[in-house]
N, C-alpha and C positions, 0 to 999 in steps of 0.2 A: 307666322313662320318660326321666330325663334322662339315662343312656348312651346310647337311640337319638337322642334330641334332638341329642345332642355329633356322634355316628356321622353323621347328618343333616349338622349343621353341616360335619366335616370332610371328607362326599363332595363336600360345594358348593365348600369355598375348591379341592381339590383337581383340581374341573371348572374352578376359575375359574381357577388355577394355569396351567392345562395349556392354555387356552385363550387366556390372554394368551401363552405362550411362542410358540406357534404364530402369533397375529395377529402380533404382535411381528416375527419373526425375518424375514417375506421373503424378497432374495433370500439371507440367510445360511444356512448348512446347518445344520442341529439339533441337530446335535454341536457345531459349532463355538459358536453363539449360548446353550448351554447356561452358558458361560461368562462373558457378560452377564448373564443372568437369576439367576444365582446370586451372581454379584457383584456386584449390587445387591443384591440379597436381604440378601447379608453385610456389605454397608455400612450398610441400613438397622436391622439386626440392631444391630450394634456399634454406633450412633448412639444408639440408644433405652436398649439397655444400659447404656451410657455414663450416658447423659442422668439413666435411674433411678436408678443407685446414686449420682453426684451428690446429685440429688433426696434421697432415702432420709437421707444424712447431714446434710444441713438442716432435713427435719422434723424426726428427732430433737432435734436442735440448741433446736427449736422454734421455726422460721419455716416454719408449714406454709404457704403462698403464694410459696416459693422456688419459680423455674423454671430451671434453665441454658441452657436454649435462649432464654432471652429476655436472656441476659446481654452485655455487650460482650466479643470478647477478652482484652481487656484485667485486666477485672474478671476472666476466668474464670482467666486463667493463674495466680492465686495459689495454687490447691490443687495445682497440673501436677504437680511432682515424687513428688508423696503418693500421688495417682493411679496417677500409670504403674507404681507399686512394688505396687500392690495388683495394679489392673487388667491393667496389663501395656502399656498402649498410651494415645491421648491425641487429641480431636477437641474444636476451637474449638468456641462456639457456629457462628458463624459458615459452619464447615465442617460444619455437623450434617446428616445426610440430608434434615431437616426444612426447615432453613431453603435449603440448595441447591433443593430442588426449588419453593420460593415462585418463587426467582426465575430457576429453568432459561428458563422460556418466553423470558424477554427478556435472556436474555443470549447473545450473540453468540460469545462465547468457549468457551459450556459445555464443550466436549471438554477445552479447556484446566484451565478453575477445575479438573474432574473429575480430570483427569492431576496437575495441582499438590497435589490436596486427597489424594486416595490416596498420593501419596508424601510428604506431610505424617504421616498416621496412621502409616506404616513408622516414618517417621524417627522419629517421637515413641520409639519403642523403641531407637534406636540407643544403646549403652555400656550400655544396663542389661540385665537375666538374660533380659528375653523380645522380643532382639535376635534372636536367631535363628527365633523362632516367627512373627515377624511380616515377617519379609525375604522378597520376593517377593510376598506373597501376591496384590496384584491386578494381577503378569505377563501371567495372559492376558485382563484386561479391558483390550483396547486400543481407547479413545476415539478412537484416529485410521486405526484401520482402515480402508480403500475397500470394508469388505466390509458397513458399515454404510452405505455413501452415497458416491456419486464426486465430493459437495462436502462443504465442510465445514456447510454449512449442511442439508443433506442428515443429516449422521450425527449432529446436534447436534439432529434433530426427531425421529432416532429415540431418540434417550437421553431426551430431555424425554417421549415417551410411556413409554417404560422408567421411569424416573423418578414418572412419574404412575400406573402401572398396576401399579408394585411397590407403592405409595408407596398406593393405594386399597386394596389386601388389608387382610382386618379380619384382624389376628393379636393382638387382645387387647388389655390395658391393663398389660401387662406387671407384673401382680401374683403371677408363679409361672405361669399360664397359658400367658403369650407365648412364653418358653422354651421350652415343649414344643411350641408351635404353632409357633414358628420350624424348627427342629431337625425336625417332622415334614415341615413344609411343604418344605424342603430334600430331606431322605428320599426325599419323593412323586416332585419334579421328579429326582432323579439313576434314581431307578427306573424312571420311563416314559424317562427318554433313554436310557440304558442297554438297554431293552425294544428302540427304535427306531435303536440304534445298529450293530444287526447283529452281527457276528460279536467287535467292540473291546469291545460294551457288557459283558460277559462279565468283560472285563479289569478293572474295577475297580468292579463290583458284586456282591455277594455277595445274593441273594436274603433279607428279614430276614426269612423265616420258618426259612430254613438258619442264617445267624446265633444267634438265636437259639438252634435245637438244640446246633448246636457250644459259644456261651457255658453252657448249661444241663448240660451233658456234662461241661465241666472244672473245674465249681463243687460238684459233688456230693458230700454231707457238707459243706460249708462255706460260713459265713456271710459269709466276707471272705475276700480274697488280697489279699499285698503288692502284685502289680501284675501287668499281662495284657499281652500281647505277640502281634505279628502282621509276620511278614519279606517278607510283600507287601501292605500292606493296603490297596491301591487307592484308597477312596474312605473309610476308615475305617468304612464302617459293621458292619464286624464287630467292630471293640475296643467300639463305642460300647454295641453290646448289651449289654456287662457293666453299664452302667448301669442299664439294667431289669430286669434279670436280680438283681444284687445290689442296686442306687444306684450310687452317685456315690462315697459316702463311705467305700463299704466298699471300693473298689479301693483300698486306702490312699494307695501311691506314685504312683499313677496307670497313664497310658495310653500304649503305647507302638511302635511300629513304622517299618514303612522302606518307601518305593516308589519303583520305579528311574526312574518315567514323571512328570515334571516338572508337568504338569497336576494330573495326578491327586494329586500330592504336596500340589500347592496346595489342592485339593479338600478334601483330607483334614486338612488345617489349618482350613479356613477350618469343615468339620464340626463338627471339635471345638469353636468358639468358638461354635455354632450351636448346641450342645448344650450350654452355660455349664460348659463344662469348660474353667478356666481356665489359663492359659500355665504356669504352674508343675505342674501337674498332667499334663501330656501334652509327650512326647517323639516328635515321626514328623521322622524322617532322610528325606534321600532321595541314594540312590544304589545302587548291584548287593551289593544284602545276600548275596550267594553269595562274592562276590572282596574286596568292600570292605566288612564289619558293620561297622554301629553298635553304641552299647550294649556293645561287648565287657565291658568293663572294668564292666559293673554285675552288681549280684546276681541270679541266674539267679529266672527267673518263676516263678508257681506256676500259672498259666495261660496256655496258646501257644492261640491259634486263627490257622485259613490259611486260606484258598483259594490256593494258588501256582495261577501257570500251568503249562499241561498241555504236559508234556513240550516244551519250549523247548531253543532250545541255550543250552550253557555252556562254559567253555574246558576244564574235566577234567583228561583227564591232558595234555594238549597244553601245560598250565601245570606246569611239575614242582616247582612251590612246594605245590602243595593237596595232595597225597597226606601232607605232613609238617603238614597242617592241623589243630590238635587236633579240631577237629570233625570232619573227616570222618577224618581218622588210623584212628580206634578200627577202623572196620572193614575195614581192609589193602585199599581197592578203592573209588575214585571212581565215580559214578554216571557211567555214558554221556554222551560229551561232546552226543549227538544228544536225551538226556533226561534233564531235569535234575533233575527231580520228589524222586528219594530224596536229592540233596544239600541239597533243602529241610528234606527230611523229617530229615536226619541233622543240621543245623545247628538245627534245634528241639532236638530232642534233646539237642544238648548245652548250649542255653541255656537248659533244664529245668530247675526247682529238682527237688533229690530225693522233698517231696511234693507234686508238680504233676503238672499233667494235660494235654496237647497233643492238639487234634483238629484234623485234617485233613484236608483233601477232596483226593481223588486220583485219577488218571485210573486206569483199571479196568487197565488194563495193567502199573503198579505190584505187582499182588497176584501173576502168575505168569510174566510174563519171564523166561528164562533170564539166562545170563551174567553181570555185574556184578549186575545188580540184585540177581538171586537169590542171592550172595553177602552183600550188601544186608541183605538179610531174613535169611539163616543168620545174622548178628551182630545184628540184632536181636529176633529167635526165641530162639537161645541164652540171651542176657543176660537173657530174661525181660522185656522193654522192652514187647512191642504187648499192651495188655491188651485193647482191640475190634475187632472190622471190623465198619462195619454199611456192606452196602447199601443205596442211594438207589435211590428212583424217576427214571428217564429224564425227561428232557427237564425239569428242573427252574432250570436256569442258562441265562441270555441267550447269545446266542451257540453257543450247543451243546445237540441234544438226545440226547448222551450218559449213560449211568447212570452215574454215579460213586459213590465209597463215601466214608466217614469212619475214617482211621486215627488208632485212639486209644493214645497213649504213655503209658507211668506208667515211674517209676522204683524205685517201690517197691507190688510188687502183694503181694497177698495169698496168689495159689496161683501155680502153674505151668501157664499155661493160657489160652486166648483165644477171649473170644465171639464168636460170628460170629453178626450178627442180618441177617437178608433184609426188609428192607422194601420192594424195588421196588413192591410193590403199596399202598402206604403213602402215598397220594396221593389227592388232588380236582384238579378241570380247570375254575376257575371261568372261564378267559380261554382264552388261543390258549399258556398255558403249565402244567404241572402245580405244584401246591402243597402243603406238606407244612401240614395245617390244624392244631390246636390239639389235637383227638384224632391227628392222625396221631406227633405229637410224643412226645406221654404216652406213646400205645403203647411206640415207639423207648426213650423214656426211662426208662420202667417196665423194660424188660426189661435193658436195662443197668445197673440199680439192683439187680434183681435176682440177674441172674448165675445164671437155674435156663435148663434143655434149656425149651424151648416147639417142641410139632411143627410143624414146616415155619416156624418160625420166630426159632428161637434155638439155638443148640449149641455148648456148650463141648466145645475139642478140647483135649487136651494138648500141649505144647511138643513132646515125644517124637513124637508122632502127626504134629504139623505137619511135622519133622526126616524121618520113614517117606517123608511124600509130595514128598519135593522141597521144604520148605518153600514151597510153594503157599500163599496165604494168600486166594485168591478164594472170598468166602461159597459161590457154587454149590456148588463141592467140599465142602461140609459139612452145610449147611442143604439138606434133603429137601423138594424142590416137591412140595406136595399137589397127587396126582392128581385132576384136577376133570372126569376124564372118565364118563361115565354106563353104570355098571355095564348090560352086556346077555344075556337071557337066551334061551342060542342055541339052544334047544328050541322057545320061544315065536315066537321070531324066524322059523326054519324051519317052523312049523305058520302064523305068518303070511304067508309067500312061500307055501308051497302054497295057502292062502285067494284070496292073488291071484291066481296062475296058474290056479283052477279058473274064478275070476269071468272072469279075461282071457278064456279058451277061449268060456264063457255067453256073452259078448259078442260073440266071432268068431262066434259057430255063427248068434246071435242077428243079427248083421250080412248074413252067407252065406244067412239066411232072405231077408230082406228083397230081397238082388240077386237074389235067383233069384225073386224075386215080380214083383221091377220087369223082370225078362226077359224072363217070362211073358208081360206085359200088352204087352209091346212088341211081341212076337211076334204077337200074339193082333192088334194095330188093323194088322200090316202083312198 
């Protein structure tokens, strides 16, 4: 009763979510304005945050009637240094979401206090360790856009409704609840924009039911990993799954990734602090993880999950520096400068710890291209490196209703040999998109646990086998479609055509009566 209660509660804030973004936004585009509603969200988030763990160490203290929202600056700045060393970052009372938005209505300035106050909270991180986690982040909330208002008093009544309508969502009393209804509530809105953002939305969301599968795939046998990594990770909501999947605490080092797309880079920042995954705990870089990684220089992961994008250009061999690239070195042959997919694939690889696990989602043309690629795969066939391929159901990702599969890396397998599981049909259609439900998952997950033949659904091939056929590595080629067509028995079938044909004739002859009756009588009154 009180999980449908909760399930209740979260369809409501998520109808109210989606219906303030929309009132909201106007003439702004929905893409674009997703970037106000979220950055408020993440101001008011980090404000309360704030606000609680203050709070929390003065009850202790034993002054339960402390508030720091009700403090003078003045008064507040004596803990600041303490603060930003834990927390990572720093907001006045004064600047708190709470007390801004008392007095958004009448203040004439609002775009301004907002632009001042946001590069206030940056700066608070400036010289100390979570200077870099907090630079940038509210870039694309710009208060003096023309695209909120062609006055300023115009973009200053939309921030004050922004402000009031972020600012009325019941998201808790931040006792361990609000977290998760912050972090959800974020989730909800990057999914439906991402849903309605057409072919980009694609680019930096990963579906969390896919998420999931891939986090649940590279954790198998194990209660914890040193740390989980992702070389495109859009919007972060695939590293964050490791969170549910294992917690928080058992990623031990933390959270970690790169994305070349500057928004989304911020996205994925402001995620992780949405998720109280705090600045010491999470590392997302941003810039062309193929030419420029991050991370080199650390210990390789025990968990990779991707979505890269599908076959994009990269510079290849046109740069004659990558071929002598330890990553992609090993295998004498750079992916296609036209498709860059296996130099993703080959750059996880070698930031692989040796017993880690890398899943990754791939465009279906990875598994039997000739030329480079299939080279590609000869070095990582031989080596013994792909220990799954499971196909996807079609049409599962924004932007594309392509099937794509899951390639799964190990460095250290068990036999000489690789699953091939077929799920395409592995799906529910509860919207205008298909879904991998919670049985559809177990299935998937069951049988790569397993590692047995399932018909028409699972087949271990040998290396040797894979090597015979061209190193092909596309499920069809292996996994046997049950025939679903209806056994017919052509003895019956032909005694039932002769049944019809004698009746068709009964009926002609029976017809032929009738004309020649009605002819008769014609004949007969002329």
């Amino acid at each position: 009763m009180v999980d449908r209660v909760k399930e209740a509660q979260r369809a409501e804030l998520h109808k109210t979510i989606w219906r303030i973004a929309n009132d909201l936004r106007g003439s702004v585009d929905g893409w674009d304005f997703k970037s106000y509603v979220l950055g408020i969200l993440f101001y008011r988030f980090i404000s309360e945050n704030l606000t609680a763990y203050i709070n929390e160490g003065e009850y202790r203290a034993g002054d339960e009637a402390f508030d720091y929202a009700t403090l003078s600056d003045k008064q507040a700045k004596v803990g600041r240094r303490e603060t930003v060393a834990e927390k990572g970052f720093y907001i006045l009372p004064s600047e708190l979401f709470v007390n801004v938005r008392k007095r958004a209505a009448g203040d004439e300035n609002l775009n301004e206090t907002l632009e001042r106050i946001f590069g206030n909270i940056e700066g608070s991180a400036k010289g100390t360790d979570s200077e870099d986690d907090l630079k940038g982040l509210f870039d694309d909330l710009d208060v003096n856009s023309p695209k909120l208002g062609n006055t300023v008093a115009r973009r200053n009544e939309k921030l004050v409704k922004l402000l009031n309508a972020i600012g009325d969502l019941n998201l808790g009393d931040f006792n361990g609840r609000t977290i998760d209804t912050f972090g959800d509530a974020y989730e909800y809105l990057m999914q439906m924009y991402a849903a309605n953002a057409g072919k980009s939305g694609g680019e930096y969301y990963t579906p969390q039911e896919v998420s999931e599968l891939l986090a649940r795939i590279t954790v198998v046998g194990k209660k914890s990993v040193n740390k989980v990594y992702d070389p495109a990770c859009g919007s972060g909501s695939l590293l964050l799954k490791f969170a549910k999947v294992l917690g928080k605490d058992r990623v031990r080092q933390g959270f970690f990734g790169q994305e070349i797309n500057l928004t989304t880079y911020n996205l994925a920042r402001i995620n992780m602090f949405l998720h109280d995954v705090n600045y010491e705990k999470f590392s997302i870089a941003h810039g062309d993880t193929l030419i420029d990684p991050a991370h080199w220089d650390d210990e390789p992961f025990e968990a990779i999950v991707s979505n890269p994008p599908y076959s994009i250009r990269w510079e290849g061999d046109a740069n004659p520096l990558l071929i002598n690239d330890p990553r992609f070195a090993p295998a004498g042959i750079l992916a296609p400068k036209s498709k860059a997919d296996l130099a993703f694939t080959m750059h996880m690889l070698s930031w692989l710890a040796v017993n880690g696990t890398a899943a990754i989602v791939e465009f279906p043309g990875v598994l039997y291209r000739s030329g480079a690629e299939q080279k590609i795969r000869k070095y990582l066939i031989d080596n013994n490196y792909v220990d799954a391929v499971i196909q996807l159901p079609s049409d599962l990702f924004f932007g594309t209703m392509i099937a794509t599969c899951i390639l799964v890396l190990k460095k250290s397998k068990k036999d000489n040999s690789v699953l091939f599981i077929d799920a395409s049909a592995e799906s529910v259609r509860p919207g205008n998109k298909n879904k991998l439900s919670e049985a559809n998952q177990q299935k998937v997950l069951g049988a790569y646990v397993a590692r047995k033949e399932v018909e028409h659904f699972a087949t271990l091939v040998s290396n040797s086998g894979l090597a015979c056929n061209g190193y092909n590595l596309s499920v069809s080629s292996y996994v046997e479609q049950e025939d679903t067509t209806e056994a017919v028995d052509i003895t019956e079938l032909n005694a039932e055509l002769a049944r019809a044909v004698a009746r068709q004739a009964e009926v002609r002859a029976a017809i032929d009566e009738i004309v020649a009756s009605l002819e008769a009588v014609g004949h007969e009154v002329v």
